[in-house]
C-alpha positions, 0 to 999 in steps of 0.5 A: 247331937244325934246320930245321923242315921239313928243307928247305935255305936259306941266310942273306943279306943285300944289301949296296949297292956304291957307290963314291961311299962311300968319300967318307964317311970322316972326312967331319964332315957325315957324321959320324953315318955309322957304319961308313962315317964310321969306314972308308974303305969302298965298302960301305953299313953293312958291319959291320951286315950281317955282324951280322945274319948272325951274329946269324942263324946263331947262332939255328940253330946253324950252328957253320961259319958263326958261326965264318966271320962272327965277329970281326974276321976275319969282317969281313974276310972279307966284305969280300975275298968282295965285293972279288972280285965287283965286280972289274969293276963299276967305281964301281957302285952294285950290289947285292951279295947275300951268301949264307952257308950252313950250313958256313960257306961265303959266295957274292956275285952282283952285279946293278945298284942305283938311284942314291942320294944321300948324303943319302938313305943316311944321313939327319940325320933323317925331316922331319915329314910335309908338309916333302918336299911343300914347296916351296923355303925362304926366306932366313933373316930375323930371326925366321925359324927357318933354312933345313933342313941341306943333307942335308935339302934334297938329300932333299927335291929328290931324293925329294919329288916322286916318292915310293913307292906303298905298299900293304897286301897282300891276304893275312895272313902268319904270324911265323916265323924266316923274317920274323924272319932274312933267308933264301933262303927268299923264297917269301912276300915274292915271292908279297906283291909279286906281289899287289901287282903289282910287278914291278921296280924300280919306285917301289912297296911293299907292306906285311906284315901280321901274321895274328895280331895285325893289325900292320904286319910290314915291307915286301917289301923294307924297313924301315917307319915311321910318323908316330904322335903327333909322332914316327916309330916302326917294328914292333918287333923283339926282338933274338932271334926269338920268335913272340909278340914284336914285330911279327914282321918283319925283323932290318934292317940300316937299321932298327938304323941309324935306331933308334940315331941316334933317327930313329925309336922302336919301335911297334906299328902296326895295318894299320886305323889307316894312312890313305889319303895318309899320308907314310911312310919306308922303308928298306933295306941297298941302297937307303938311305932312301925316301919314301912315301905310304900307297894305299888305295884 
């Protein structure tokens, strides 16, 4: 498939470097990990940033880079590109942004990540709102439920008490391979977060919203959910882009994570129906799973 405006751009995908995740494997706590439960490996959900990749060259038919990504060699791959860019890193956590251009060939550049928590990288599950605000909980007693899993606790005492600001842009956007397929092509997320006056690593989202239809896409950065009737649902994705399907957000590597452990449904979600202190969740391939709260005002 050619590229509509005949501009070049590569596929990419961020994935979290950390050394501490070598510690999930074999792990019985950690057991609904995945791809680091199973492998003994420094980087975060390997096997499903590669999908994406694939997933995302196949739509545009690059035939080199479908072919550089597939299979069990394909992973393999990945894995010793990144093994040569954080060669000096020592323990990280680092990002690791791996591009994936059109013949096939895969570049990596490493830049520093914030600190993560286990707990946060593969979470049990997304509490109701309220249980991040609270305060510690109370021996068990006769009568009394028992205490949250300690994956739960360790999340609420590391992320509680300082969560995301998160925003509504100021302009609509438009569904398009390029919200649908993780580009080079960032031009719209970049111009969303300076709207939104965010110009770092700061504690702040801003959210993506559908100029079509008026729902939530995504995040800037991130995968988004809700709390909508007793459960957590995130923007609909359809494995393969359409522009009438789904939310018109990103393929995530995070989000695929959380829908297959059920920690969260898919939806629909209208900007006009988010409230102003509303609790919310995100993620992304880097930094794992986040808390917000909705500003608007």
């Amino acid at each position: 498939m050619a590229t509509p405006d005949g501009s070049a751009f590569q596929l990419y995908s961020s994935v979290r470097y950390d050394a501490t995740l070598r510690t999930v494997a074999g792990n019985e706590a950690l057991k609904h990990a995945g791809w680091n439960y199973k492998n003994s490996s420094p980087y975060y959900m390997l096997d499903f940033h590669r999908d994406r990749l694939l997933r995302a060259a196949t739509h545009w038919g690059w035939e080199a880079a479908v072919a550089a990504v597939s299979g069990d060699a394909g992973l393999a791959r990945l894995s010793e590109v990144l093994d040569k860019a954080v060669v000096d890193e020592k323990d990280g956590p680092n990002r690791c942004r791996i591009t994936l251009s059109q013949d096939g060939q895969i570049g990596c550049d490493v830049s520093g990540a914030t600190a993560t928590p286990l707990s946060g990288l593969f979470p049990l599950e997304f509490p109701a709102p309220g249980f991040m605000t609270s305060g510690p909980d109370s021996a068990s007693e006769e009568g009394v439920p028992p205490p949250p899993p300690p994956l739960l606790l360790q999340m609420r005492a590391t992320m509680g008490q300082a969560p995301y600001e998160v925003t509504l842009d100021d302009d609509r956007t438009s569904s398009s391979p390029y919200t649908h397929y993780k580009t080079t092509r960032r031009q719209i997320y970049d111009a969303a977060r300076k709207r939104a006056g965010i110009t770092g690593p700061e504690l702040k989202e801003v959210l993506l919203v559908n100029s079509s239809s008026g729902v939530i896409m995504d995040g800037s950065i991130s995968t988004v959910y809700f709390w909508r009737n007793g459960r957590w649902v995130t923007p609909p994705v359809p494995p393969k882009y359409g522009k009438e399907s789904g939310s018109g957000g990103l393929d995530g590597t995070t989000r695929r994570w959380a829908l297959e452990r059920e920690l969260a449904v898919e939806e629909e979600v209208k900007a006009d129906s988010l409230q102003h202190g509303e609790e919310c969740w995100m993620s992304n391939g880097v930094r794992g799973y986040l808390f917000g709260k909705v500003k608007l005002q």
